[in-house]
N, C-alpha and C positions, 0 to 999 in steps of 0.2 A: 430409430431411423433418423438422417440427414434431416425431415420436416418436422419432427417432434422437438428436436433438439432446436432447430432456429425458431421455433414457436413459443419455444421455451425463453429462447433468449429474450425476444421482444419484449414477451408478457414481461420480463425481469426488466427490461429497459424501461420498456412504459412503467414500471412499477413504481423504479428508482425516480420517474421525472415527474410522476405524479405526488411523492414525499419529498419532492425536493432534495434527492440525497445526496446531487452534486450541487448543491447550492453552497453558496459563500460560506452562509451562517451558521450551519447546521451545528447541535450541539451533542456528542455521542459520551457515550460514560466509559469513565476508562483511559479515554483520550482524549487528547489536549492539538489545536492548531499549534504552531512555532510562529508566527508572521503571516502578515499580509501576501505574502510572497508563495503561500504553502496553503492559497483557497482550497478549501475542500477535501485536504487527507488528513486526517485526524492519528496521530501518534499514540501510541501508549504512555499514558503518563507513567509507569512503575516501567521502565525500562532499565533492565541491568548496565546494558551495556552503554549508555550515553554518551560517557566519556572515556570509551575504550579508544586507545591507539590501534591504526589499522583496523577499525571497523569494519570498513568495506570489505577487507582481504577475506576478514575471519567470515562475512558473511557469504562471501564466495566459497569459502571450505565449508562451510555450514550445508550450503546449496547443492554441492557436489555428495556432498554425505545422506542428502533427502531430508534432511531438519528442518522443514519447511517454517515452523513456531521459530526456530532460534535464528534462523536464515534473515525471517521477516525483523527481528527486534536489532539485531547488527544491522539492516539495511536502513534501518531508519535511524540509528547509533549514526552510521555515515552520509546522511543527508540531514543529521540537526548539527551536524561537525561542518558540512559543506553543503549548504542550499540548493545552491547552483549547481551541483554534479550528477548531470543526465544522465548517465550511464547508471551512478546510484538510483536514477529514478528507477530506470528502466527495468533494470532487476527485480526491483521493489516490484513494479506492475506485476511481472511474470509472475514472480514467487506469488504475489498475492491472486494471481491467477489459477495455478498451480494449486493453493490452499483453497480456491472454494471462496474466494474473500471478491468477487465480480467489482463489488462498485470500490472499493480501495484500491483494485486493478487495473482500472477505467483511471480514476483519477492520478494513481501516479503516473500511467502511462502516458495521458496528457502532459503532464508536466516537463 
């Protein structure tokens, strides 16, 4: 039902704020911050695609084809290429919404 699910979310909200999981600092295995400028989403360090050209596109056909794993690592391929590209973030949020991935969702969204 509509009340289990927002009861759910909370307890997850309150969960994340009590771990501190949107904090600056956080240390997660596997991934790595890029800058001062990228508080709080933590990337995969072993990412294929880093310095693929046309990142974003491929992670747009990615997304379109339901690759939600290869989707997420081209989106962040194009926001360690381009910081500042909000639209990169956004997707990012989604997909990572999409996979189940809340608090990565939360914070690229912010971004």
């Amino acid at each position: 039902s509509d009340t289990e699910f927002w009861d759910k979310m909370q307890a997850e909200w309150e969960e994340m704020a009590r771990r501190n999981w949107i904090s600056e600092n956080q240390e997660a295995p596997g991934q790595v911050t890029i800058s001062t400028t990228e508080k709080g989403y933590y990337f995969h360090t072993e990412n294929p695609f880093k310095d693929w050209p046309g990142a974003f596109e491929e992670g747009l056909k990615k997304m379109k084809e339901g690759d939600l794993p290869v989707t997420i690592l081209y989106l962040e391929a194009a926001i360690l290429q381009e910081p500042n590209d909000a639209e990169a973030w956004q997707f990012l949020g989604i997909t990572q919404a999409e996979n189940e991935n809340e608090q990565a969702a939360i914070v690229a969204l912010q971004r």
